[in-house]
Every structure is written in C-alpha cells, then in structure tokens.
mmCIF file as gemmi writes it, N, C-alpha and C atoms, coordinates in Angstrom:
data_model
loop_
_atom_site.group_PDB
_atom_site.id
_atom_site.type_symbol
_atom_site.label_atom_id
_atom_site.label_alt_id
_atom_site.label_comp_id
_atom_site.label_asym_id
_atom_site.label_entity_id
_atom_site.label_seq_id
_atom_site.pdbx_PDB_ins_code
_atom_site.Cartn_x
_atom_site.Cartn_y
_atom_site.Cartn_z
_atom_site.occupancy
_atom_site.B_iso_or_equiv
_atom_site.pdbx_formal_charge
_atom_site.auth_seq_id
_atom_site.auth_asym_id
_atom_site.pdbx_PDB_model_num
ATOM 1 N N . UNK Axp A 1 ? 0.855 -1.163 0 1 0 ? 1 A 1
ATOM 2 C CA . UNK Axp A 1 ? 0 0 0 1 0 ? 1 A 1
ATOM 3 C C . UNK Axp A 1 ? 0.906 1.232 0 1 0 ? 1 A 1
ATOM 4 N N . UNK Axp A 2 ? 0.868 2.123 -1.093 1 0 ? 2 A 1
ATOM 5 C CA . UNK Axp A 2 ? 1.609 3.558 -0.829 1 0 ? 2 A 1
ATOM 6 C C . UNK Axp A 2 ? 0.712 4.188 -1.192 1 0 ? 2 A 1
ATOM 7 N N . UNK Axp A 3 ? 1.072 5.274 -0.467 1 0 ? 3 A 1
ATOM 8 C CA . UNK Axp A 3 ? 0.406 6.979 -0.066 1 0 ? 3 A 1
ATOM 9 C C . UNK Axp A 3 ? -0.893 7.073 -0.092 1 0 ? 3 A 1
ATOM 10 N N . UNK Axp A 4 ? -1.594 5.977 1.095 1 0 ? 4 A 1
ATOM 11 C CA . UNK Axp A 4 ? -2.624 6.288 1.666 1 0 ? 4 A 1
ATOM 12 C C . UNK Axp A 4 ? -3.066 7.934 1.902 1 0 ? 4 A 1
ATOM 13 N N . UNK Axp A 5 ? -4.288 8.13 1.287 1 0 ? 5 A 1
ATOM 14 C CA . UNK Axp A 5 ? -5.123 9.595 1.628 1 0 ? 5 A 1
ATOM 15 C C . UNK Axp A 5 ? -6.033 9.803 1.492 1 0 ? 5 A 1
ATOM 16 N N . UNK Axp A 6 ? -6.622 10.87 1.49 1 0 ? 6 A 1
ATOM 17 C CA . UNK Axp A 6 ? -7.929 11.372 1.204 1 0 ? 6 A 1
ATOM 18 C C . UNK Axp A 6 ? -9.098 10.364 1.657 1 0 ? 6 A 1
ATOM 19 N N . UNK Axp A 7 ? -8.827 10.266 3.153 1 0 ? 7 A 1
ATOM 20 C CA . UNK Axp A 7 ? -9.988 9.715 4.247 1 0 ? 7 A 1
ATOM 21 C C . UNK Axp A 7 ? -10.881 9.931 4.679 1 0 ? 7 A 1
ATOM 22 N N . UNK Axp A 8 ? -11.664 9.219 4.309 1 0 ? 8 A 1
ATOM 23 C CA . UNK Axp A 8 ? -13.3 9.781 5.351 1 0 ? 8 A 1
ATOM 24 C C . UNK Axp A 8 ? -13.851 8.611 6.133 1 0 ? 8 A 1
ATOM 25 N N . UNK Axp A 9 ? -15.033 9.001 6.82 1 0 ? 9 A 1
ATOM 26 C CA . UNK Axp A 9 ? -15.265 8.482 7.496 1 0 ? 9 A 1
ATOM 27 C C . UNK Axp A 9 ? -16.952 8.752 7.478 1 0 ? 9 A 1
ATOM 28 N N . UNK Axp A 10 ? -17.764 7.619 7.392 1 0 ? 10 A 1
ATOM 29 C CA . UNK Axp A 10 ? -19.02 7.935 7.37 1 0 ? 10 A 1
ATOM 30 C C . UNK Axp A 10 ? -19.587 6.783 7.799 1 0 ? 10 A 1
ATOM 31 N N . UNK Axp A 11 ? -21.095 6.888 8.194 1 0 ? 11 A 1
ATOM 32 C CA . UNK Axp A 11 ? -21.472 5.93 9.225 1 0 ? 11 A 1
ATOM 33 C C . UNK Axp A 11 ? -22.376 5.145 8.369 1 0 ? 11 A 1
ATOM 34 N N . UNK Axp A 12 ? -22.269 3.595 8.431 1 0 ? 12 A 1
ATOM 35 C CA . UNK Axp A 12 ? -23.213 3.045 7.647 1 0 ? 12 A 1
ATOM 36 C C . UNK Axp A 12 ? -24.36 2.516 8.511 1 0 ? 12 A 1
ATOM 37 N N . UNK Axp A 13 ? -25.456 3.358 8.349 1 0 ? 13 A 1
ATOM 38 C CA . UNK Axp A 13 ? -27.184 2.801 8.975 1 0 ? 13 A 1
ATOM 39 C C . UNK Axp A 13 ? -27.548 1.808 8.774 1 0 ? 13 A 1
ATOM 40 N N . UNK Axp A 14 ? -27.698 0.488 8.008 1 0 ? 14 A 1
ATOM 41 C CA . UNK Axp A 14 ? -27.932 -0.248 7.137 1 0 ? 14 A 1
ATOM 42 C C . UNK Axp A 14 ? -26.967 -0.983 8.543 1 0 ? 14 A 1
ATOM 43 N N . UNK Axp A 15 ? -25.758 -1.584 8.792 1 0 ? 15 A 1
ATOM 44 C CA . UNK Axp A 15 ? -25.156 -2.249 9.892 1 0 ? 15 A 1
ATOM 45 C C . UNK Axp A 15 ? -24.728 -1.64 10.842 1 0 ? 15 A 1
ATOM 46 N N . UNK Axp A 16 ? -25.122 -0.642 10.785 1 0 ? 16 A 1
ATOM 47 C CA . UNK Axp A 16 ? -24.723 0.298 12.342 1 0 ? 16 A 1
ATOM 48 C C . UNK Axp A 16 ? -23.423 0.319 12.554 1 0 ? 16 A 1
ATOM 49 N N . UNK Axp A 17 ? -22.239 0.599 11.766 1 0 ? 17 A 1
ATOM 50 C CA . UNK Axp A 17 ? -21.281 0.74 12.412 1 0 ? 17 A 1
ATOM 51 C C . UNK Axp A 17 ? -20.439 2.194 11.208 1 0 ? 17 A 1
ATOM 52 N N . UNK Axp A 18 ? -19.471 2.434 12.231 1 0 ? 18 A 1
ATOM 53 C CA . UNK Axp A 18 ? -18.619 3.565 10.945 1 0 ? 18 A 1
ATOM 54 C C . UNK Axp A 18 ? -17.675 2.773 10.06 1 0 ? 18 A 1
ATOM 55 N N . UNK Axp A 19 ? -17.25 3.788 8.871 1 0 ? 19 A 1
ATOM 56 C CA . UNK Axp A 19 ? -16.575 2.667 7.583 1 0 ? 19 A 1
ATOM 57 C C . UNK Axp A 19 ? -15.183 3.628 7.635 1 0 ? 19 A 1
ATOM 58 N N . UNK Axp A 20 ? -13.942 3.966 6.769 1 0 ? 20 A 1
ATOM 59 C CA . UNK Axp A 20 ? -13.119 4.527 6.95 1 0 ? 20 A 1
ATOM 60 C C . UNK Axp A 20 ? -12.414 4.233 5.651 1 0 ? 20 A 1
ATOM 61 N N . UNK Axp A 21 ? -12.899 5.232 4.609 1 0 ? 21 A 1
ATOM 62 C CA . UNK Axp A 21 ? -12.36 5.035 3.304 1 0 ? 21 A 1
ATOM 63 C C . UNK Axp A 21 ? -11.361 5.358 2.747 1 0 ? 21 A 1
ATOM 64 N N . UNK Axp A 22 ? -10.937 5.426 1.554 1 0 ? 22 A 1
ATOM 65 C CA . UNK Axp A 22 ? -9.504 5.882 1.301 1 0 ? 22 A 1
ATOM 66 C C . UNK Axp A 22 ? -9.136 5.522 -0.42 1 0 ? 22 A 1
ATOM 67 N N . UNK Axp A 23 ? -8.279 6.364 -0.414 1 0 ? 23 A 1
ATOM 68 C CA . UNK Axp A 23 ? -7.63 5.498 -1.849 1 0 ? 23 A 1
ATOM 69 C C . UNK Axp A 23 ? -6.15 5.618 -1.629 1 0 ? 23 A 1
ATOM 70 N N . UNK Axp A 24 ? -5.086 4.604 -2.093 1 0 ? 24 A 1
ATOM 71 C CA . UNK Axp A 24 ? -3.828 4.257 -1.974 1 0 ? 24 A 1
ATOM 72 C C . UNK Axp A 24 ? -3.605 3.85 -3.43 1 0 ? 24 A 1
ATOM 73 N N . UNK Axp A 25 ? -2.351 3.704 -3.61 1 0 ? 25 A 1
ATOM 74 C CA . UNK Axp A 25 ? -1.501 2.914 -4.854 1 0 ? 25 A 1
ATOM 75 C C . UNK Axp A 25 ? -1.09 1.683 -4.419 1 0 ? 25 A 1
ATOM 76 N N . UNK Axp A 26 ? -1.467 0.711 -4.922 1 0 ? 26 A 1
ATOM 77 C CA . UNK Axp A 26 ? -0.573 -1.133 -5.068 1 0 ? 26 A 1
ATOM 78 C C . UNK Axp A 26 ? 0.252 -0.846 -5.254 1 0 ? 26 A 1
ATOM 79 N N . UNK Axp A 27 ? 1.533 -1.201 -4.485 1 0 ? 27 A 1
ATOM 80 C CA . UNK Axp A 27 ? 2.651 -1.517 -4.895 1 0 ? 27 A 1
ATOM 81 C C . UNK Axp A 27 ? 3.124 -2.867 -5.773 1 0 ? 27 A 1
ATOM 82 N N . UNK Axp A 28 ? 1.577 -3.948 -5.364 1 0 ? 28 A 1
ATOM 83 C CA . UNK Axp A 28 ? 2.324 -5.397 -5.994 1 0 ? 28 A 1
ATOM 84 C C . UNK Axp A 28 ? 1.557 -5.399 -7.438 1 0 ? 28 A 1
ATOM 85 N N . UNK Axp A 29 ? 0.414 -3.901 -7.679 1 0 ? 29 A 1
ATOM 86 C CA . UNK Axp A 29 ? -0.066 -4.634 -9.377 1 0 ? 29 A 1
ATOM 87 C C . UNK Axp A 29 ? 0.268 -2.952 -9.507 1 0 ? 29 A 1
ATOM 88 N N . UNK Axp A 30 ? 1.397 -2.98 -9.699 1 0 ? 30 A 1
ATOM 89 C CA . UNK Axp A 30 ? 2.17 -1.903 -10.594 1 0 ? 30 A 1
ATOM 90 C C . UNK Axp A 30 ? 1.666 -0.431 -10.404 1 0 ? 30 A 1
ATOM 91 N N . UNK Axp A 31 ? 1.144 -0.255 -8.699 1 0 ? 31 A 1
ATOM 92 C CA . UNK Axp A 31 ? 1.007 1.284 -9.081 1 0 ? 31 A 1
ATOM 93 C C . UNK Axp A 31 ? -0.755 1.577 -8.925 1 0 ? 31 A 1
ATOM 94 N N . UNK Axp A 32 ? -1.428 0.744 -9.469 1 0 ? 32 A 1
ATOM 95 C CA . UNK Axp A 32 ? -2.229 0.673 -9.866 1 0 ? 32 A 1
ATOM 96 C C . UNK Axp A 32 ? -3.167 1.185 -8.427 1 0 ? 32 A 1
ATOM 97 N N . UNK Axp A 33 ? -4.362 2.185 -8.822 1 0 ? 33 A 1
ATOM 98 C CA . UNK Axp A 33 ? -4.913 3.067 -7.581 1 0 ? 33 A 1
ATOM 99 C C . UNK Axp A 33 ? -5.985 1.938 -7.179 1 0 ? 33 A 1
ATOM 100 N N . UNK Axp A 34 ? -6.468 2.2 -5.899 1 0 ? 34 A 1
ATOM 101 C CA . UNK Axp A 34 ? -7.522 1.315 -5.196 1 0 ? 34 A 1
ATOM 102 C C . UNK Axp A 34 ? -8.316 2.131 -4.473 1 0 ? 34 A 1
ATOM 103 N N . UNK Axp A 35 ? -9.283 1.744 -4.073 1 0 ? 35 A 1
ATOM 104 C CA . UNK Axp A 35 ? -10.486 2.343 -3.009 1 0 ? 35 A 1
ATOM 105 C C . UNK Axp A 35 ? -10.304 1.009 -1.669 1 0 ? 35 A 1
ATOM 106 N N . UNK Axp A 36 ? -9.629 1.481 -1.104 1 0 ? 36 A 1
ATOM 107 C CA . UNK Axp A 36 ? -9.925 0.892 0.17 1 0 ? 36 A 1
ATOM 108 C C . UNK Axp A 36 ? -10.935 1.206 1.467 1 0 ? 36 A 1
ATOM 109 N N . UNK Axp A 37 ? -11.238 0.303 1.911 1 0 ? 37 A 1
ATOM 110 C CA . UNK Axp A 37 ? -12.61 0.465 2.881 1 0 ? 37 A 1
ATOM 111 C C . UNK Axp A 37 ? -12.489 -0.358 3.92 1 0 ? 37 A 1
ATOM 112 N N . UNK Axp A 38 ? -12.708 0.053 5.03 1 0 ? 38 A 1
ATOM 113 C CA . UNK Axp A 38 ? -12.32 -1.016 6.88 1 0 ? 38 A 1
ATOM 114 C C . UNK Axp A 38 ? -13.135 -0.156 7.692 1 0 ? 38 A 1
ATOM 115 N N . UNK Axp A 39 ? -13.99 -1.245 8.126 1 0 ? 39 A 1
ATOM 116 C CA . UNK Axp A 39 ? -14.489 -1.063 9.312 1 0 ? 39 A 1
ATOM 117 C C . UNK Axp A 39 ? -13.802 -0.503 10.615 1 0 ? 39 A 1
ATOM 118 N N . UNK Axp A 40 ? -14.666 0.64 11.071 1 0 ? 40 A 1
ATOM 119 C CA . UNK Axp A 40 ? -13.728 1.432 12.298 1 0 ? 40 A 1
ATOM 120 C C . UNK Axp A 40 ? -14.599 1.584 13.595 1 0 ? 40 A 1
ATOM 121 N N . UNK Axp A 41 ? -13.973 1.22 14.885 1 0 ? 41 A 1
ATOM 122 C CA . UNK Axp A 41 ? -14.324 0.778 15.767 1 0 ? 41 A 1
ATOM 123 C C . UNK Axp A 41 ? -13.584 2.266 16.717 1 0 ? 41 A 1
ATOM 124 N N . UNK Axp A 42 ? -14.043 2.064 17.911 1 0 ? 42 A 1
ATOM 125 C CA . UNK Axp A 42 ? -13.837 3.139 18.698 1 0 ? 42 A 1
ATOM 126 C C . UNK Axp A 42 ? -13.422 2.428 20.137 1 0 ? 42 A 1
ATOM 127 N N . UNK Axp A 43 ? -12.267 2.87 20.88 1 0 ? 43 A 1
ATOM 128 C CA . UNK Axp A 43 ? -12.005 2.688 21.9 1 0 ? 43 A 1
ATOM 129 C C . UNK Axp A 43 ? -11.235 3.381 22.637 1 0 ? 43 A 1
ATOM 130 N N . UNK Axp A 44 ? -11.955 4.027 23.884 1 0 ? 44 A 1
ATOM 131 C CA . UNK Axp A 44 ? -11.644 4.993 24.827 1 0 ? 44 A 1
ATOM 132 C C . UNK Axp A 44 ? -11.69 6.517 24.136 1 0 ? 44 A 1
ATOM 133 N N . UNK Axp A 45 ? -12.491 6.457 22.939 1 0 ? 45 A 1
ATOM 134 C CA . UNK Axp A 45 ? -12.078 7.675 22.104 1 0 ? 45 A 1
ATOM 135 C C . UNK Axp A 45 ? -11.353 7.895 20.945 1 0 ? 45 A 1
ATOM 136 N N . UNK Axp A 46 ? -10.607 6.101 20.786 1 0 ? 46 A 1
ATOM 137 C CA . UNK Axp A 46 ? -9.47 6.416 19.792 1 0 ? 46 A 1
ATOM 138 C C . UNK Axp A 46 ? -10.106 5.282 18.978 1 0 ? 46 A 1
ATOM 139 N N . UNK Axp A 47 ? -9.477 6.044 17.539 1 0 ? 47 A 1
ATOM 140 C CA . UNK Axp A 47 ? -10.669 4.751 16.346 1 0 ? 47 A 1
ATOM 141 C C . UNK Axp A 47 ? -9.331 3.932 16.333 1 0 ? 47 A 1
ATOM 142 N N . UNK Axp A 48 ? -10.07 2.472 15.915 1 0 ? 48 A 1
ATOM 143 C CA . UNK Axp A 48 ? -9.271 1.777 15.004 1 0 ? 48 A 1
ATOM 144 C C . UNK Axp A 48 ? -9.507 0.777 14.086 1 0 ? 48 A 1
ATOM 145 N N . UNK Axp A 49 ? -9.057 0.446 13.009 1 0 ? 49 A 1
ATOM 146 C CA . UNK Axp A 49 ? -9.307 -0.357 11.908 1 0 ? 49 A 1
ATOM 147 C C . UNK Axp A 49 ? -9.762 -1.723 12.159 1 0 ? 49 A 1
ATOM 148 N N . UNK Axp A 50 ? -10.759 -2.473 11.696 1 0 ? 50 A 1
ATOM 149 C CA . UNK Axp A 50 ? -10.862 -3.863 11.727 1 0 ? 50 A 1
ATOM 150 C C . UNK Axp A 50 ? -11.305 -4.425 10.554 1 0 ? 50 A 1
C-alpha cells in the first residue's frame, strides 16, 4: 500500500457501524490506484481499523 489519503469516514445505517475510506496505490499490481474500505471501531475515544 503507498500513499494512503484522502480519508473519510461515514457511518453506515444499514449495519450500524462507521466505515473509513480511502484510496492508496498497489505496490504489488504496478502502481495501480484502489479504493480501500475497513471497518472502524472506537475505543476509549481512539478509532481503530478492523
């Protein structure tokens, strides 16, 4: 994964939980851009990916 950015974060109603989107570059299929998406969880205040 290189140069993860342009993140958001929006809540999906439909399973009740928040999502945490993004787009990055593959490094293993040449570069090539992606939309990545992970479930984000909250603890003590601080998110994190699952």
């Amino acid at each position: 994964m290189i140069g993860p950015g342009g993140q958001s974060v929006v809540h999906d109603d439909a399973d009740n939980h928040d999502l945490l989107i993004y787009h990055y570059y593959d490094g293993r299929a040449n570069g090539t851009p992606k939309l990545g998406i992970n479930h984000l969880g909250w603890s003590g205040g601080w998110p994190y990916v699952y």
